[in-house]
C-alpha positions as CSV (number, residue, x, y, z in Angstrom):
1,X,0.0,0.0,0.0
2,X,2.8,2.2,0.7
3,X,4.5,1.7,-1.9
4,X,1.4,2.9,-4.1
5,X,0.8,6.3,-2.5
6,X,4.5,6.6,-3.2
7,X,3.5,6.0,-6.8
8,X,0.7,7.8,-7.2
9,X,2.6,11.0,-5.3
10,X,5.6,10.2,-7.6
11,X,3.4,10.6,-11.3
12,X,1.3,13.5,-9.9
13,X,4.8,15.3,-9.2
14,X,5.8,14.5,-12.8
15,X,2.7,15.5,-14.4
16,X,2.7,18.2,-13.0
17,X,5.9,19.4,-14.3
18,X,4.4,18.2,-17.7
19,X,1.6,19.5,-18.1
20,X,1.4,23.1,-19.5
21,X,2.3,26.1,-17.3
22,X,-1.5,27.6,-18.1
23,X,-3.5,25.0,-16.8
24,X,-2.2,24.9,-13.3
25,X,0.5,26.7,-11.4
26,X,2.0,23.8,-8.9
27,X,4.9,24.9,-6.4
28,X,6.5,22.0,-4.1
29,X,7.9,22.4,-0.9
30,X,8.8,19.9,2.1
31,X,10.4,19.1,5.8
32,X,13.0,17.0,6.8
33,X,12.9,16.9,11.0
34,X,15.0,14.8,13.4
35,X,14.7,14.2,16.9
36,X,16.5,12.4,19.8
37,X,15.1,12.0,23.1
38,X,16.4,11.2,26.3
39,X,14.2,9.7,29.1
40,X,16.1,9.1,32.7
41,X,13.8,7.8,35.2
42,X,10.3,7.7,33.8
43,X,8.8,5.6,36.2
44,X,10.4,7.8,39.6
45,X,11.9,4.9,40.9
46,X,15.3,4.6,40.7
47,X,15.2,0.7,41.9
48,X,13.5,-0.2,38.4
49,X,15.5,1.2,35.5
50,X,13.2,2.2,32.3
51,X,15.7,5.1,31.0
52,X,14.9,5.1,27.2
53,X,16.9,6.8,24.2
54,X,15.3,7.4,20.8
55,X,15.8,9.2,17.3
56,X,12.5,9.4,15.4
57,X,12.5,11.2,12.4
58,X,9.7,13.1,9.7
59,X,9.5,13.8,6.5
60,X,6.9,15.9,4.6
61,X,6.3,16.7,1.0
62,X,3.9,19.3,0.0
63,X,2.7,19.9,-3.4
64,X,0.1,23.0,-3.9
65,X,-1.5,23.2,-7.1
66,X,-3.3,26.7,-8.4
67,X,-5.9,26.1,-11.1
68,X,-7.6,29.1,-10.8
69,X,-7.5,32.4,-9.1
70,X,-9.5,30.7,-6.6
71,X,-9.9,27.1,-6.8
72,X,-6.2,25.0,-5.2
73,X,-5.3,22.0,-4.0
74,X,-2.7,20.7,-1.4
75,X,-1.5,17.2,-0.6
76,X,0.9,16.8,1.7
77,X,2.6,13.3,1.8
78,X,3.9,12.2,5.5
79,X,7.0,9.6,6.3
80,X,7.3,9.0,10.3
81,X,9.3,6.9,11.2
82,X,11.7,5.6,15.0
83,X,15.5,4.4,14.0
84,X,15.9,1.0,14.4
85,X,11.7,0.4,15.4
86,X,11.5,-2.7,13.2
87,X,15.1,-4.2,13.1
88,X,17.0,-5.5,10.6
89,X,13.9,-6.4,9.4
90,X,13.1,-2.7,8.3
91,X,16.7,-2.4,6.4
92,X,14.8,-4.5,3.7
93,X,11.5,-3.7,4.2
94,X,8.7,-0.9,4.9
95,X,7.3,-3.1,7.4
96,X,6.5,-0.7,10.7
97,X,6.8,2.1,8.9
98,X,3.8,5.5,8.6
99,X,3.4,6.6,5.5
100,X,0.1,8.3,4.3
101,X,-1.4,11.6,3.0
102,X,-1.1,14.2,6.1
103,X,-3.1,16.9,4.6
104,X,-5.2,16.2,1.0
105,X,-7.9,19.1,0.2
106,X,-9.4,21.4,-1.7
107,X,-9.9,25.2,-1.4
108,X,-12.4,27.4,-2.7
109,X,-11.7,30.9,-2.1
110,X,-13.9,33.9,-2.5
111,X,-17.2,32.0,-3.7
112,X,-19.0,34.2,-6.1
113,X,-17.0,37.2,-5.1
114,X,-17.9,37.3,-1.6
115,X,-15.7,37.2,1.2
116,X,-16.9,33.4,1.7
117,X,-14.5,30.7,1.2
118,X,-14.7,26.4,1.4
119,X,-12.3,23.7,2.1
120,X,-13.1,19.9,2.1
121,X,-10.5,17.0,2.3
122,X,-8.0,16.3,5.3
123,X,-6.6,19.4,6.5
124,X,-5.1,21.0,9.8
125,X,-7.1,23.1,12.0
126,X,-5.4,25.2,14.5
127,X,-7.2,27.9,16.7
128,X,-6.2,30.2,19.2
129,X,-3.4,29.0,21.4
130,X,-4.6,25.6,20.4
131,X,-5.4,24.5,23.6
132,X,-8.6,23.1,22.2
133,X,-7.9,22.3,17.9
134,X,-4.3,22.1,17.5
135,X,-2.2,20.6,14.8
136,X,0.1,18.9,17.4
137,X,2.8,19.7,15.1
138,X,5.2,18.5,18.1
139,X,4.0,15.1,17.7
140,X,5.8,13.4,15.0
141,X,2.5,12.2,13.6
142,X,0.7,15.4,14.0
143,X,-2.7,15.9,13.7
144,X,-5.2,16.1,11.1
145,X,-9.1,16.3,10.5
146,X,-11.3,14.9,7.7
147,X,-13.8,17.4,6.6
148,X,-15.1,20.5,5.4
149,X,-15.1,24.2,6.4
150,X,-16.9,27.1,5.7
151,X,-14.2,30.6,5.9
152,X,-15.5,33.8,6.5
153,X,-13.1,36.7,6.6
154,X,-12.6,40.4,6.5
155,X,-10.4,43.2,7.9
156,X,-12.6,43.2,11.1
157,X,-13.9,39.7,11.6
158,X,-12.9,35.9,10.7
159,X,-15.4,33.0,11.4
160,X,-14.9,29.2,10.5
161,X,-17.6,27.3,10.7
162,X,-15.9,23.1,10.5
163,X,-17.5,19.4,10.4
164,X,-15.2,17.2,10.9
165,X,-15.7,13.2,11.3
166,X,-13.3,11.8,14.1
167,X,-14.6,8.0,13.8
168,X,-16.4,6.0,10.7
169,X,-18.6,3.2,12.4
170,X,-19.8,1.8,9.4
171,X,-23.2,-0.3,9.5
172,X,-22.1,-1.2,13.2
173,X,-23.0,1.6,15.0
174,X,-23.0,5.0,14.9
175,X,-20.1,7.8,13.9
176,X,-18.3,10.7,15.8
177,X,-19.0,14.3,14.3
178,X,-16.6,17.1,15.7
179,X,-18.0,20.3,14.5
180,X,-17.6,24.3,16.1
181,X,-17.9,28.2,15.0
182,X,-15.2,30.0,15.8
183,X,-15.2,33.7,15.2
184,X,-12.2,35.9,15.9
185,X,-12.8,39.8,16.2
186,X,-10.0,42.0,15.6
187,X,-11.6,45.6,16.0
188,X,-14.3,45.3,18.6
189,X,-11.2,46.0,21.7
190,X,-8.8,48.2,20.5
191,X,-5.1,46.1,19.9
192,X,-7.0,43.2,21.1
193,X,-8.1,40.0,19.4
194,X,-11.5,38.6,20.8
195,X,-12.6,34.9,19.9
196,X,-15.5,33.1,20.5
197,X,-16.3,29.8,20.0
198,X,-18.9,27.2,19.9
199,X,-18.1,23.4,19.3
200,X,-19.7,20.5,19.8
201,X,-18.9,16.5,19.8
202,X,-21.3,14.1,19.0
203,X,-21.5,10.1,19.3
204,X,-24.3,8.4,18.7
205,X,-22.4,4.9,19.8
206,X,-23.5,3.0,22.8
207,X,-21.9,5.3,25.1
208,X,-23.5,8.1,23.9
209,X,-22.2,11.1,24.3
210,X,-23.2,15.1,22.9
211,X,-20.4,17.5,24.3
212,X,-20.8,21.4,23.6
213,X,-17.9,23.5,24.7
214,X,-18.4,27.5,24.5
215,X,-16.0,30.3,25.4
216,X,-13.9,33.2,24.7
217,X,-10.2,34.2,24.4
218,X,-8.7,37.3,24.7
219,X,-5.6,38.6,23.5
220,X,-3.8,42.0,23.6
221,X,-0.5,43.7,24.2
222,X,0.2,47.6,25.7
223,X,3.1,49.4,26.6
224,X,5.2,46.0,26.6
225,X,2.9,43.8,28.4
226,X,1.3,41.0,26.4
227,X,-1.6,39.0,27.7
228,X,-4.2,35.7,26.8
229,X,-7.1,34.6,28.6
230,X,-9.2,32.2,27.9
231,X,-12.0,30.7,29.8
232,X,-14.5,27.9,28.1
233,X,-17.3,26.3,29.9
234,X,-18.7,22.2,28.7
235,X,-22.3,21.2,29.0
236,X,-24.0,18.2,27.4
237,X,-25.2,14.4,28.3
238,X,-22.5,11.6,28.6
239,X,-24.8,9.3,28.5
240,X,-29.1,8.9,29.1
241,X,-28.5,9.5,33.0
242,X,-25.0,11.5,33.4
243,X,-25.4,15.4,32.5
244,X,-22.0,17.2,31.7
245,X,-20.8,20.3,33.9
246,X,-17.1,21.5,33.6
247,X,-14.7,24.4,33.1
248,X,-11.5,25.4,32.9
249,X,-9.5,29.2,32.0
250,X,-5.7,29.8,31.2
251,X,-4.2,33.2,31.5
252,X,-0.5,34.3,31.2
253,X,1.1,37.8,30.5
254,X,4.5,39.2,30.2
255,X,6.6,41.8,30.1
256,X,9.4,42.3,27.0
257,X,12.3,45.1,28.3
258,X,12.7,47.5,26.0
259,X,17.1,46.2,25.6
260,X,18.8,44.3,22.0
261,X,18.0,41.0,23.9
262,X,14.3,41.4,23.7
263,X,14.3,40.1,27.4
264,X,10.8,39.0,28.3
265,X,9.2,37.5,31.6
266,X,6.5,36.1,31.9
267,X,3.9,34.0,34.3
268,X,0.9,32.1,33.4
269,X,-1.9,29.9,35.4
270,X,-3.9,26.9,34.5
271,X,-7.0,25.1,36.0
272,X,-9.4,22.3,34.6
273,X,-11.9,20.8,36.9
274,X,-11.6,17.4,37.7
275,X,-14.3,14.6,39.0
276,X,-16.0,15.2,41.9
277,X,-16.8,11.7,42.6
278,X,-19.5,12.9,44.8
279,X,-21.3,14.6,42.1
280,X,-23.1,12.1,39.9
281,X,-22.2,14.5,36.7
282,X,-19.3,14.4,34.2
283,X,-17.6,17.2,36.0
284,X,-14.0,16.5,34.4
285,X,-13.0,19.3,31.6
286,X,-12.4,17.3,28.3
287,X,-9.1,18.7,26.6
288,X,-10.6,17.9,23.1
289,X,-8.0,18.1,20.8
290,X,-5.0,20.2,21.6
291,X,-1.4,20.9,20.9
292,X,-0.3,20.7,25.1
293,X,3.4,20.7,24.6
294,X,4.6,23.6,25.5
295,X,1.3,24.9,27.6
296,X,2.0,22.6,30.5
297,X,6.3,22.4,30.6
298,X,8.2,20.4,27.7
299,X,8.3,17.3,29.7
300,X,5.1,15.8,28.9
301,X,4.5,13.9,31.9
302,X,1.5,12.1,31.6
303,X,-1.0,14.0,34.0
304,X,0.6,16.9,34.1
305,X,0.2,17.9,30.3
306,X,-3.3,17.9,29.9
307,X,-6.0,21.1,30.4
308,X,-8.2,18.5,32.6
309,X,-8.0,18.0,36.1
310,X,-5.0,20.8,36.7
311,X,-4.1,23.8,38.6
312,X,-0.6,25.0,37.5
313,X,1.1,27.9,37.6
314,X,4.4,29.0,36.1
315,X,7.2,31.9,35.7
316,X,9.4,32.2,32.9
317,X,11.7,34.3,30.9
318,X,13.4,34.3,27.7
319,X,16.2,35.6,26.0
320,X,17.2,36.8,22.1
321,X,21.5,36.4,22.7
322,X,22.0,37.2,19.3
323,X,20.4,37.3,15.9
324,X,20.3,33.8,15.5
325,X,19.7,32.4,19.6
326,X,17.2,32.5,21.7
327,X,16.8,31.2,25.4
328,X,13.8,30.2,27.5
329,X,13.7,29.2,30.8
330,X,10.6,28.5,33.1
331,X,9.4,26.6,36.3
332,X,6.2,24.8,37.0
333,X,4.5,23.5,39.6
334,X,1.0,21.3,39.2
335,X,-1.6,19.5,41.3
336,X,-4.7,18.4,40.5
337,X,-8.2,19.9,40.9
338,X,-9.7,16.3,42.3
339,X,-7.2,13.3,43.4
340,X,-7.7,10.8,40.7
341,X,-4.9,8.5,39.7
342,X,-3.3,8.5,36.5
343,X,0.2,7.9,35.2
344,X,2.4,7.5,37.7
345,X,0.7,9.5,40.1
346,X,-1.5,7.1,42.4
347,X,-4.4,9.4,43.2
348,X,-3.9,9.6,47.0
349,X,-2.5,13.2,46.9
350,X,-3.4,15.7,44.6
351,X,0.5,17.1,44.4
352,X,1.7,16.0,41.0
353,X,4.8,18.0,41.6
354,X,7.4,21.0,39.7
355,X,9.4,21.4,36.8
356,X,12.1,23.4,35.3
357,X,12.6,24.0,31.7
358,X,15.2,25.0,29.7
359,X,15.1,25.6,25.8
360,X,17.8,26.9,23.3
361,X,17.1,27.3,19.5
362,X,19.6,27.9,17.0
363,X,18.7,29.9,13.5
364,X,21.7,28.3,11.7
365,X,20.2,30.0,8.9
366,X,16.8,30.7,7.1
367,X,16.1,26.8,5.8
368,X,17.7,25.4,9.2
369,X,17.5,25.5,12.4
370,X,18.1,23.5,15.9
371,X,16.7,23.4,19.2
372,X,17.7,21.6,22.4
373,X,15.8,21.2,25.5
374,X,16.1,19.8,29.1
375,X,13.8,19.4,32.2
376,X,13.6,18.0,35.4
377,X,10.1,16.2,36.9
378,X,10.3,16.9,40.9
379,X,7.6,14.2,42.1
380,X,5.5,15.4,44.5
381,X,3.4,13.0,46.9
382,X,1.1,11.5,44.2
383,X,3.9,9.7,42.4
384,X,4.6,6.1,42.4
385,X,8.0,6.6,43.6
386,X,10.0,9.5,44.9
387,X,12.9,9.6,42.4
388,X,12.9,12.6,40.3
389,X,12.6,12.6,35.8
390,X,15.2,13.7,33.6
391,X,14.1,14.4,29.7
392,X,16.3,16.4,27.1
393,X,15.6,16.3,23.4
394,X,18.2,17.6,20.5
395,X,16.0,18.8,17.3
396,X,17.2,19.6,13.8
397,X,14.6,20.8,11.3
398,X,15.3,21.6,8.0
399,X,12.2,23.2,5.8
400,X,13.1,23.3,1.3
């Protein structure tokens, strides 16, 4: 199978640089990434070793084609892949190996002249700080949705109106429909951007479940100081008996010193309710689908990344040293809303623990560039063990 799409990829690629210049206009373009990772202690118990190495690597291939001043297409071929995942096996084979169509759609822009314009096919959807739709372009994989969307846009106001499906059931049962209107407003609040939002999951499967999440983000920058809020609010059934009732807000700001090294500092706060297991509704905030690197530390400790069941706080600065390298620094700390295990964390505490981050990235020029990261887990009382997590990571990502 993989060795088709490679095909078919391969003779659209030539046609395209066949076929005459006036019947489409087709640029190509593509990303090699590599990244090692270092795990030391993921399990907080020095007594039972589980350190881990790994170089996982991605490669993208992007071909946009322009028939028209407003009709396009994109298809974006994806290779992930983990060094050495299936053995000597995989030296003479594709066995284990992802290959497959990250993003294939078509785009529709400015239908009959209006300011209306329409995408169907497998595309990205990113919005806001993607704490809620995110591309997860951290993950190797990524993320992408199967769908269609509706774009509205002018100087003052942008609205998407998406329908995505997340699961085909077939004849068995019934499928799972992700669908929102988000609206961003860029001149009601002077050097503000307002969004609003209204999205709603649906399953129609035997555990039943119709999830509306509504909010509103906010963000600005005076004098220096930048700032987000956000704050969105879930409601629906989880099933016939079990009524939904959660929330959650984020809000950071920072200050950038007005010096060559564009020195900012920063601080940010986090909470997601959790289950109150003496409340007989869903009362745990559903993340949806977000990019969370980044939002909760770079560590990614399972329970500690996620906008459900958290209150976390952080402080962090950052540095340009030169032209070409930047520095960020920050510390965490995070417990949870309602003591539930998960992870390594056993549920009989609701300290989950700290975390210091440190990131450099490396403009070695405008096609490449590198980044390196570290961090260090302190376990707080809910962990399995009492042994702190190491994690560092060296990235090289090179976009032609």
């Amino acid at each position: 199978m993989k060795r088709i799409i490679l095909s078919v990829f391969a003779a659209a690629v030539t046609a395209a640089w066949v076929v005459p210049a006036s019947a489409a206009d087709v640029t190509f373009s593509g990303q090699y990434r590599l990244r090692g990772e270092y795990t030391n202690n993921n399990n907080f118990n020095d007594a039972v070793s589980d350190d881990s190495d790994v170089w996982a690597q991605r490669v993208r291939l992007t071909a946009n084609a322009k028939a028209t001043d407003d009709v396009s297409a994109k298809i974006t071929l994806q290779d992930t892949r983990t060094w050495g995942a299936t053995g000597a096996a995989g030296l003479l084979s594709d066995s284990g190996n992802t290959l497959d169509f990250h993003e294939a759609y078509l785009n529709v822009s400015s239908i009959f002249g209006t300011p209306v314009s329409f995408r169907a096919g497998r595309q990205e959807l990113s919005y806001g700080d993607e704490r809620l739709i995110g591309s997860f372009g951290w993950s190797n994989q990524g993320r992408a949705f199967d769908g269609a969307k509706f774009m509205f846009a002018t100087d003052a106001l942008n609205v998407d109106f998406f329908t995505t499906t997340i699961t085909e059931a077939g004849v068995a049962g019934d499928d799972t429909y992700f669908s929102g209107i988000y609206a961003t407003l860029k001149q009601l609040v002077p050097n503000n951007t307002l969004d609003v939002y209204v999205l709603n999951q649906n399953s129609g499967s035997s555990t039943t479940q119709n999830l509306y999440t509504i909010g509103a983000r906010l963000k600005g920058a005076v004098a220096g100081v930048d700032y987000t809020a956000e704050v969105p609010f879930q409601f629906g059934e989880n099933s016939a008996t079990q009524d939904i009732s959660a929330w959650a807000f984020a809000v950071k700001a920072g200050y950038t010193l007005p010096t060559p090294m564009k020195i900012r500092v920063g601080a940010e706060y986090d909470f997601a309710t959790g289950e109150d297991t003496a409340d007989a509704d869903l009362n745990a905030f559903q993340g949806l689908y977000p990019t969370n690197h980044g939002h909760f530390g770079i560590a990614d400790v399972t329970g500690a990344n996620q906008w459900s069941n958290i209150q976390a706080w952080s402080v962090n600065a950052s540095a340009d040293l030169n032209e070409k390298t930047r520095l960020f620094v920050a510390y965490w700390d995070f417990s949870q809303d309602e003591a539930a295990a998960v992870g390594n964390f056993t549920g009989a505490n609701d300290d989950l623990g700290s975390e210091i981050d440190l990131v450099a990235t490396y403009k070695y020029n405008n096609n490449l560039n590198l980044e390196a990261g570290a961090s260090r887990f302190f376990v707080g009382d809910a962990g399995v063990g009492t042994d702190d997590r190491d994690w560092a990571y060296l990235q090289i990502t090179a976009n032609f």
